[in-house]
Structures are given as structure tokens and as C-alpha cells.
C-alpha positions as CSV (number, residue, x, y, z in Angstrom):
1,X,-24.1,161.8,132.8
2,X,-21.9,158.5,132.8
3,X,-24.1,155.5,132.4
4,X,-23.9,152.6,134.1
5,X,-24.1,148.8,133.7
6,X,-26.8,149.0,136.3
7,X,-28.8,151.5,133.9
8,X,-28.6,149.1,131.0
9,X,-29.3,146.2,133.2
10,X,-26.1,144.3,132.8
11,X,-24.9,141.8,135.3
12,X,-21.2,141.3,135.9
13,X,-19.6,138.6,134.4
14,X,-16.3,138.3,134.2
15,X,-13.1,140.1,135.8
16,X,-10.6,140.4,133.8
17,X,-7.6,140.5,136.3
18,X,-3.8,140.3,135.0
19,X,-2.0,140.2,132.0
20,X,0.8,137.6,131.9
21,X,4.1,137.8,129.8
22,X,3.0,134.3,129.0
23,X,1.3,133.9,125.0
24,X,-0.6,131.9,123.1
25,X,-0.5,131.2,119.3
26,X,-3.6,132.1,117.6
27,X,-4.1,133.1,114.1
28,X,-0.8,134.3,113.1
29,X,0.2,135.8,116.1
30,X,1.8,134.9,119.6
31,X,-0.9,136.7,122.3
32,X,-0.2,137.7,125.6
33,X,-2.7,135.8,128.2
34,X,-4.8,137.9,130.6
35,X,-6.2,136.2,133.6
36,X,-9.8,136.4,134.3
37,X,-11.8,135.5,137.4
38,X,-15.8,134.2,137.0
39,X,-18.3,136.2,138.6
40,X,-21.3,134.4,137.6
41,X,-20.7,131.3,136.2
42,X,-24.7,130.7,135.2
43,X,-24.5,134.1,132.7
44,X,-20.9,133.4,131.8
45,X,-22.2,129.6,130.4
46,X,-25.7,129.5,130.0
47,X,-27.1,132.7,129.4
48,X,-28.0,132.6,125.3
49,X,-26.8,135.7,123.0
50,X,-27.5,137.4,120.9
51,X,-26.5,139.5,123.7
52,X,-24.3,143.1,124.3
53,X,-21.9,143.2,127.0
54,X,-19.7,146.1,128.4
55,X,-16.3,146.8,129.7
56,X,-15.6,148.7,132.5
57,X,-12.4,150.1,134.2
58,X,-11.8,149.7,137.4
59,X,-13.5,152.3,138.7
60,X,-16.7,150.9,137.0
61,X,-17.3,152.9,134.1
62,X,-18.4,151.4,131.0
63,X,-15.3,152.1,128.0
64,X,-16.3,149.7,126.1
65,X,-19.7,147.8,124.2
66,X,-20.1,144.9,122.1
67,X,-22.3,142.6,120.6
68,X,-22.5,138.6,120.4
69,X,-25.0,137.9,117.5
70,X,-24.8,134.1,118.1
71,X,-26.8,131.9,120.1
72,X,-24.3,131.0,122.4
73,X,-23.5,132.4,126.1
74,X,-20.4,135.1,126.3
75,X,-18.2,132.1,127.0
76,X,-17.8,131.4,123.7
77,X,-17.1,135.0,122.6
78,X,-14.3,135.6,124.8
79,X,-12.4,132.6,124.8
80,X,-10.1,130.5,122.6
81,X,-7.9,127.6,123.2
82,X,-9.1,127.8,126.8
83,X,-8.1,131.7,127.6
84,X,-9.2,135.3,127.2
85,X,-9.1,136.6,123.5
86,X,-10.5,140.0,122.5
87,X,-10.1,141.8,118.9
88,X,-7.0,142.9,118.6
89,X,-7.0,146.9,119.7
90,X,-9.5,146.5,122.5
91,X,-7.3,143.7,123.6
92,X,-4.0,145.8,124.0
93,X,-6.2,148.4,125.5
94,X,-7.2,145.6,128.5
95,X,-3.7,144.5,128.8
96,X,-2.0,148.1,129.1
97,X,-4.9,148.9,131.2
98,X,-3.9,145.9,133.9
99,X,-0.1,146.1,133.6
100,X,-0.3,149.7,134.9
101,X,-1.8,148.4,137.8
102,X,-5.8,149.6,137.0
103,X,-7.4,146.6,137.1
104,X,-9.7,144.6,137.4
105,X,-11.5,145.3,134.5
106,X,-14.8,144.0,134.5
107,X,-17.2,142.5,131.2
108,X,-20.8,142.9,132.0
109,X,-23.3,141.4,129.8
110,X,-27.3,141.3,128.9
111,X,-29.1,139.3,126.3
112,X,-31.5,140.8,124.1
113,X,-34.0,138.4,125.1
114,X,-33.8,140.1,129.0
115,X,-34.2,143.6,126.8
116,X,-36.5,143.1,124.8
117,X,-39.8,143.6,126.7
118,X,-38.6,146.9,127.6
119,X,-37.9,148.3,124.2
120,X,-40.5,150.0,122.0
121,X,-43.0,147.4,120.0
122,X,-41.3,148.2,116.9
123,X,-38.1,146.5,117.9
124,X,-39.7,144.1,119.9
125,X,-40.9,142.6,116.6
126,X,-36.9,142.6,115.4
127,X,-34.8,139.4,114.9
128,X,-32.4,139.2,118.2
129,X,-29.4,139.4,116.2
130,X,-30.9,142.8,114.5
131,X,-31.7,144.9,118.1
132,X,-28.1,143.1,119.3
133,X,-26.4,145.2,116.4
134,X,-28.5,148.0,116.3
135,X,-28.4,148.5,120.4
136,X,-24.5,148.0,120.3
137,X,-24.3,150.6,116.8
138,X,-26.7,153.1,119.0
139,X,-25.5,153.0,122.4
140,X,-21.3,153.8,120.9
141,X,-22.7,156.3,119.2
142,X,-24.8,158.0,122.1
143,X,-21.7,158.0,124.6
144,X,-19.1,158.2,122.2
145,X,-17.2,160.4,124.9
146,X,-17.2,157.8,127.4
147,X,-16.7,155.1,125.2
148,X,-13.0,155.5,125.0
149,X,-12.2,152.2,124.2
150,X,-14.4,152.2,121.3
151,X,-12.2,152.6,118.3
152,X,-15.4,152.3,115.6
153,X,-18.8,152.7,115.4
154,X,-21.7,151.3,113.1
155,X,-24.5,153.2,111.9
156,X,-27.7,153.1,113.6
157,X,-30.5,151.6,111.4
158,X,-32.8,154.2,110.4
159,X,-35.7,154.7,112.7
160,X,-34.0,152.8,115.5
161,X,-34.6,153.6,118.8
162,X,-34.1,152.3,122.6
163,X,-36.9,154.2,124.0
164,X,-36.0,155.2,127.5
165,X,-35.9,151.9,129.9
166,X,-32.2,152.8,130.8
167,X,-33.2,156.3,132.2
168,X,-35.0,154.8,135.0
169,X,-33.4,151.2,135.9
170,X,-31.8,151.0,138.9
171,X,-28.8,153.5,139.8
172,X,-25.8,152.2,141.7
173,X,-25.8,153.1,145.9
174,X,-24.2,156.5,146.5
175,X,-21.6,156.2,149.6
């Protein structure tokens, strides 16, 4: 079963759309800049992390999860001096991914705070920035097939669990 942003209640955020020849200089290193269109400006600005957010191809399907610990809103995750920035390998990945032409590539995101009443009480009673890691560390290591983007994982605290919320949210409209 390939999940779904809709199964782990994610809203589109972002569309990451092109990959320009263009760089920027940031930390060392000269940066190629990738495009990106707003989908929802209010979860793009406003919405406050800790949050995890997803990358999917362009078919939809998630290849990548992460974690924003901080109390910021995704903005401020994903971009410096005013344009996209990713860690490095997960970055190349997006731009080889749009310069052969399968794009857009969309990010996805939900806080914990919109999570939380849906997880078991034991991790309802977690700092944010603890259930942000421990979702993130969890869910890579659940669909570690689809998650081809993924390079790493983290270990799952002990006794960590999601309980089963995703298995029953909303699944996308067959055609």
C-alpha cells in the first residue's frame, strides 16, 4: 500500500517547479535555484512547526519526509536568501528530478499540533518537537521502500507509536 498525503493529513504547500542553471552562494557552495510556486500561502507562512512535511513526485507519491522542530511555519525551513534551499542530497534529488522533465514536485506539510489529538494519550502528553522527531524517525522507517528519497533514518524512540489515525483518513478520489 502507497500512502498518501491525504492519509497523514497533509495539505499541499508548495510546488516545487524548475530548476534553473542560475545559483546562489550559500555556505561554501554556489547552488542551483529551483522555482517554486505557493499553493497555500496561509500554511506556507503562518501555520507554526514543529511540523513534518512530505515530498512527492509528480505523480503524487510521497519520496520524501521531514521534520521542522522550530516554531516557525515551513517558510522558514525551506528558504534562504529569498529561494528554495534543501540539504544537500535531497536537493540534487529535486533538481534531477525537474530537469528530466517530472515535475512538479510537491511539499506537503502538517503541524504536530493538527496531529496531535489523533495520536495515542501517551504521545499526546510529548513535547511537539519530541512526536515531530519521533513521527518523522517512524514513518521513514515504516515505508522505507517508498521513501526513496530518504537517504537516512533515525531510530524510533522506544515505545513510540502513531496508533492508527492514518489508516482511516481520507483516501484520494479514484478516476
Amino acid at each position: 500500500m502507497l500512502i498518501t498525503p491525504a492519509m497523514l493529513d497533509m495539505e499541499k504547500t508548495i510546488e516545487l517547479i524548475g530548476a534553473r542553471q542560475e545559483t546562489f552562494f550559500y555556505r561554501g557552495m554556489h547552488k542551483r535555484l529551483i522555482d517554486h510556486r505557493v499553493v497555500n500561502e496561509q500554511r506556507w507562512k503562518n501555520i507554526a512547526g514543529p511540523l513534518i512535511y512530505a515530498v512527492t513526485d509528480k505523480n503524487g507519491v510521497i519520496r520524501y519526509i521531514g521534520k521542522w522542530i522550530t516554531a516557525s511555519a515551513l517558510h522558514s525551513r525551506w528558504v534562504r536568501h529569498k529561494t528554495i534551499h534543501h540539504q544537500e542530497r535531497a536537493r540534487n534529488l529535486y533538481i534531477a528530478e525537474l530537469d528530466a522533465g517530472r515535475g512538479p514536485l510537491s511539499v506537503w506539510s502538517v503541524s504536530v499540533s493538527e496531529l496531535k489529538s489523533k495520536l495515542p494519550a501517551n504521545v499526546q502528553k510529548r513535547a511537539d518537537e519530541d512526536v515531530a522527531g519521533a513521527l518523522e524517525a517512524l514513518w521513514i522507517q515504516r515505508w522505507r521502500s517508498q521513501l526513496s528519497w530518504n537517504q537516512r533514518g533515525e531510530p524510533v524512540p522506544a515505545g513510540f507509536d502513531d496508533g492508527d489515525y492514518w489508516r482511516w483518513s481520507k483516501q484520494p478520489a479514484q478516476a
